[in-house]
C-alpha positions in Angstrom: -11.6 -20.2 -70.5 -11.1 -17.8 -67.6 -8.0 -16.6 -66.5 -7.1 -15.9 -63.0 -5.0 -14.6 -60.2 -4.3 -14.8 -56.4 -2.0 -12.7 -54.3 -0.7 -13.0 -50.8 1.4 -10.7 -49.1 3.1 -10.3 -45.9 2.5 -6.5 -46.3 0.2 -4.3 -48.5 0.6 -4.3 -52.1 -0.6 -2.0 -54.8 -2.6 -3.3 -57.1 -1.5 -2.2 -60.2 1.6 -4.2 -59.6 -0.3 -7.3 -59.7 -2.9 -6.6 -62.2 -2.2 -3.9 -65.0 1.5 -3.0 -65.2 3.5 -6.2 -65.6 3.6 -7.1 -69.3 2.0 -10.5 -69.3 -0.7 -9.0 -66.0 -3.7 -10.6 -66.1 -5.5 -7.7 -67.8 -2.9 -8.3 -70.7 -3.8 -12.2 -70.2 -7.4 -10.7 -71.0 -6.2 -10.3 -74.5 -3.1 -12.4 -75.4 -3.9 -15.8 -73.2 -1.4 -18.6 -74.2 -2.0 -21.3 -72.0 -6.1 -21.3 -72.6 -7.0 -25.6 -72.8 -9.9 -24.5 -75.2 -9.5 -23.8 -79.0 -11.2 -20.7 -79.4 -9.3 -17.2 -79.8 -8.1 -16.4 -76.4 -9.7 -13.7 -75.7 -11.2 -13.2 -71.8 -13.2 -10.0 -72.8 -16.4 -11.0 -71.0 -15.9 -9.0 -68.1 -14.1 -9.3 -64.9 -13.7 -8.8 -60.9 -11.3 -7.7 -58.7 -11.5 -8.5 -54.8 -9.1 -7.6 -52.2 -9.3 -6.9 -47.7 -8.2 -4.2 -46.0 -4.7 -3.9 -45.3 -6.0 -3.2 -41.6 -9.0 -4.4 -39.3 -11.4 -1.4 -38.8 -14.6 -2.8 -37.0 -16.5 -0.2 -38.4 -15.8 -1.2 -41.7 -15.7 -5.5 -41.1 -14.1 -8.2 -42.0 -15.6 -8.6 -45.7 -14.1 -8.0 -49.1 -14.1 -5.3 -51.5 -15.3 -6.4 -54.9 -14.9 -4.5 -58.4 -16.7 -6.0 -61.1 -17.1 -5.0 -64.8 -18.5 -6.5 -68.1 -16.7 -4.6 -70.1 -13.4 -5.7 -71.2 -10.4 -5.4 -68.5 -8.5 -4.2 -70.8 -11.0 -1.2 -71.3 -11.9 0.4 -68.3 -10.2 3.0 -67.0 -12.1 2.8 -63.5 -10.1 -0.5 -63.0 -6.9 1.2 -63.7 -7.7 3.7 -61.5 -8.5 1.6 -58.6 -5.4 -0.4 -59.2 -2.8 2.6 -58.7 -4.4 3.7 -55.7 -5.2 0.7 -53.6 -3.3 -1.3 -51.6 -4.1 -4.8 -50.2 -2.3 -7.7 -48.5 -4.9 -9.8 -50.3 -5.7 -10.1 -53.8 -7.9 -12.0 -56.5 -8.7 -11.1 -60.1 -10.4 -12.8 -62.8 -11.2 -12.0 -66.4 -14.1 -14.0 -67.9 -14.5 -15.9 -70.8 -18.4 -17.0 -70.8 -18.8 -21.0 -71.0 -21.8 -20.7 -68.6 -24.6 -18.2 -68.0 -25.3 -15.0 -69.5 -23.2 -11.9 -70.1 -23.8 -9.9 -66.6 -22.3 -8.3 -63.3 -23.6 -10.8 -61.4 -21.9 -13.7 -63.4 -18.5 -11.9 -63.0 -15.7 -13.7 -60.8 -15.3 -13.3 -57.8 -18.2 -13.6 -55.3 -18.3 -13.4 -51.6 -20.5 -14.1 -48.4 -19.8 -12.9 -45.2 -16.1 -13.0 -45.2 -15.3 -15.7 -47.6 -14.6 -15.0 -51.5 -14.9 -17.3 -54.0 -13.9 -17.8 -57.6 -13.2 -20.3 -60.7 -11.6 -21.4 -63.7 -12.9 -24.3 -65.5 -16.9 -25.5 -66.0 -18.7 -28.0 -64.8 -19.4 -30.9 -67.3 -23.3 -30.5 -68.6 -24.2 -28.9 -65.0 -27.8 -28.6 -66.4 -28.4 -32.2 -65.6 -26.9 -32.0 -61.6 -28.3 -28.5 -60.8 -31.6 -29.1 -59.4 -29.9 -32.0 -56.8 -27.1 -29.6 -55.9 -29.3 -26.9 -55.5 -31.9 -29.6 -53.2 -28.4 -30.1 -50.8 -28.3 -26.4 -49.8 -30.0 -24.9 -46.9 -32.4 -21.9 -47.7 -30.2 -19.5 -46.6 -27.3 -20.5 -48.9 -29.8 -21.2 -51.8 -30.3 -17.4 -52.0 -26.9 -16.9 -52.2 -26.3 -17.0 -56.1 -27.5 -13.7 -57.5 -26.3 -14.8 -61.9 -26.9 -18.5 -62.9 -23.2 -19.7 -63.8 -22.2 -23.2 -62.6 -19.4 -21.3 -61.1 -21.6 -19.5 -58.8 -23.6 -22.5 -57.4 -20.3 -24.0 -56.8 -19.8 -21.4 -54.3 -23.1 -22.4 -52.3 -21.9 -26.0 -52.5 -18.6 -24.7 -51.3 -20.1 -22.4 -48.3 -22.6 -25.2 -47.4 -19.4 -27.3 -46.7 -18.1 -25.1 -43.9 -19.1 -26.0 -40.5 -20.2 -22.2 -39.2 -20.1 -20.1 -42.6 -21.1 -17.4 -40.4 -17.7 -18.3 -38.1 -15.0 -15.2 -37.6 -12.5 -17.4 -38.1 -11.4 -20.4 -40.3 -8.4 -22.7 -40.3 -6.8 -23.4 -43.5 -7.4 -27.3 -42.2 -11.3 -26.6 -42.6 -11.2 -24.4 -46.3 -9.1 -26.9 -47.6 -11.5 -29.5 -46.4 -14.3 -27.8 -47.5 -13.1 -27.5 -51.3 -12.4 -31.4 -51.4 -15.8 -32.3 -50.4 -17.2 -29.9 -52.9 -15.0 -31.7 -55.9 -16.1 -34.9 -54.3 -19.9 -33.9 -54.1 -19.8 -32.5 -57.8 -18.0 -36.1 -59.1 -20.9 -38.0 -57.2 -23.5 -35.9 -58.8 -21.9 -36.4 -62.3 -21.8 -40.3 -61.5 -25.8 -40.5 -60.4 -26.2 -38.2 -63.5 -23.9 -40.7 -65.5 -21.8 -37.5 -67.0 -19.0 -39.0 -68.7 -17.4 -35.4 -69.8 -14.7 -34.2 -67.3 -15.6 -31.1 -65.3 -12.6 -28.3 -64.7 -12.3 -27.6 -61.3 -9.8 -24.9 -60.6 -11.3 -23.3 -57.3 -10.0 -20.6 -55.5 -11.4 -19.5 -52.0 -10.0 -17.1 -48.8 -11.2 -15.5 -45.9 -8.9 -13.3 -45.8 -5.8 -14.5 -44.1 -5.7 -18.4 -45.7 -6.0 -19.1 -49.4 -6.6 -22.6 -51.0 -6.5 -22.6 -54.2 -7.2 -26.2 -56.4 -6.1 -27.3 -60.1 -8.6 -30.4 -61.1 -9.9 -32.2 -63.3 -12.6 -34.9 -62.7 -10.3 -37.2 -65.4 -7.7 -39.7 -65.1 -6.1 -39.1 -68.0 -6.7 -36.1 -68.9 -4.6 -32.5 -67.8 -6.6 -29.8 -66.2 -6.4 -26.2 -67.1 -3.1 -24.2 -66.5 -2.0 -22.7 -63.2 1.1 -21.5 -61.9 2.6 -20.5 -58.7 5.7 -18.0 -57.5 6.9 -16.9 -54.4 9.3 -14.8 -53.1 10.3 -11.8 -50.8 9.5 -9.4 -53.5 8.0 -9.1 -56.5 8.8 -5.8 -58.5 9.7 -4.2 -62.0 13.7 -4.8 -62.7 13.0 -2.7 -66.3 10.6 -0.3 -68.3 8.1 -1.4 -70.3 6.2 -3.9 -67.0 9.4 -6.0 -66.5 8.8 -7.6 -63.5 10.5 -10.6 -61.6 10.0 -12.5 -58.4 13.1 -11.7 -56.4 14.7 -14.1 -53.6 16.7 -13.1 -51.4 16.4 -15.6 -48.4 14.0 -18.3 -47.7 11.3 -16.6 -46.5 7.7 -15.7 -48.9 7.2 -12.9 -48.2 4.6 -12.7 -51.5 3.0 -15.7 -52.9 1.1 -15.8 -56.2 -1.0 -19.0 -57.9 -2.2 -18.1 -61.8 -3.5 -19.6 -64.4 -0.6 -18.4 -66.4 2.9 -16.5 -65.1 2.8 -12.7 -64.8 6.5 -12.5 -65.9 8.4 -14.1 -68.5 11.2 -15.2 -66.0 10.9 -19.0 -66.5 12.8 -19.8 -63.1 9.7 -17.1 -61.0 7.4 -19.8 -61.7 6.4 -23.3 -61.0 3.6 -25.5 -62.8 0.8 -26.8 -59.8 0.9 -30.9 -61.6 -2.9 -31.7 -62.3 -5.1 -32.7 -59.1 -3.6 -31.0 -56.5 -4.4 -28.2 -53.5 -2.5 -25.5 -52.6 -2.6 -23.9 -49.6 -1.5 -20.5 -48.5 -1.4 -20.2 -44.9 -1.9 -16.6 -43.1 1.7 -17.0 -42.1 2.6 -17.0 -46.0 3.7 -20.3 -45.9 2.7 -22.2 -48.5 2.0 -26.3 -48.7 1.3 -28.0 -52.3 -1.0 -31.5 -51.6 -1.9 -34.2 -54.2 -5.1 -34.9 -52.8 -8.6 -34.0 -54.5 
């Protein structure tokens, strides 16, 4: 299973703080996973994807991500770690991949993006073979030629953007991304119902346009936990030691960086709280951040 991260900060951050120099990053999580619900090695070597924003609005440039994808192991490219120590972003997500759907390809690599929103998951969705033709009937044309691999993960995505009410709007309210993923999680449980699916479907989405992150740990089960993630937040988040010792530092009340992972970046027990199973969390572009048991 996948691991993932997502970063917001109130100012610029460089990357390599958040994705190859602490000791438990998640290129190290590529590797040495320890929270992974399935029972095969955990190992995420089946590439991965970095996308961040600009730290500042150039027109000439827009309003869409920067994406960095790989299928070579994280852990093995030294582009990655290149990129990391010399870019800076207020906005983050990474991904390393551990194939449960879909072939072994760039364009399977988390995360995606269209126009301005990004897009990616941790989890599968239970014997999707049997629902994809009806999701894929519910999408417009223009958001059917959005998926460019054929992971569940990806169509997801269209089902997520076909949600929206303007995906082509300049603007979003976390009200209407936080919307969107529950009717996506509710859509996807219908489908499994009129498909009479009985195997639970891990739905840990994360999506952003840039400013407001929603980020959901579910599981279409009433018993049963969904995969591991993890949120910290603090006013700064730096290494206290040699060696990638890092901690969440707070100082006052205010979060001034937020992070939601499928497993901590630190070992620092008290940095880190466990998201309980079936819940949202949303990061506003204020960097405050609201936990909801609703999907």
């Amino acid at each position: 299973m996948c691991r993932v991260v997502a970063v917001k900060s109130t100012t610029p951050i460089q990357l390599a703080h958040l994705l190859t120099r602490p000791r438990h990053s998640i290129i190290n999580q590529a590797f040495d996973s320890r929270l992974r619900l399935d029972l095969r090695r955990p190992i995420n070597g089946d590439g991965f994807g970095v996308g961040w924003y600009d730290s500042v609005v150039d027109e000439e440039l827009g309003c869409h991500p920067c994406l960095f994808k790989s299928i070579t192991p994280a852990w093995n490219n030294s582009n990655l770690n290149r990129i990391a120590e010399k870019t800076k972003s207020p906005l983050v997500f990474g991904h390393v991949r551990a194939t449960t759907a879909g072939s072994l390809s760039q364009d399977n690599c988390h995360p995606w993006s269209y126009e301005k929103i990004m897009f990616m998951h941790n989890g599968g969705i239970a014997e999707f073979d049997k629902i994809k033709r009806k999701l894929q009937a519910s999408l417009s044309d223009e958001l059917f030629l959005v998926p460019q691999g054929n992971t569940d993960s990806e169509w997801a995505f269209a089902l997520y953007l076909s949600k929206l009410p303007d995906v082509h709007a300049r603007e979003f309210s976390p009200a209407v991304l936080r919307d969107a993923i529950l009717e996506t999680i509710q859509h996807l449980n219908e489908l499994a119902r009129e498909a009479n699916i009985t195997e639970p479907s891990l739905l840990n989405f994360f999506v952003t346009d840039g400013s407001t992150i929603v980020a959901s740990r579910y599981i279409s089960s009433k018993y049963d936990e969904a995969a591991s993630l993890y949120f910290s937040s603090g006013t700064t988040f730096s290494e206290y030691a040699p060696g990638g010792h890092y901690r969440m530092s707070k100082s006052d009340k205010r979060e001034n960086i937020i992070m939601v992972a499928s497993e901590p970046l630190t070992f620092e027990k008290a940095d880190w709280m466990e998201i309980k199973t079936n819940t949202l969390i949303v990061i506003t572009p204020k960097a405050r951040s609201h936990v909801t048991r609703r999907p």
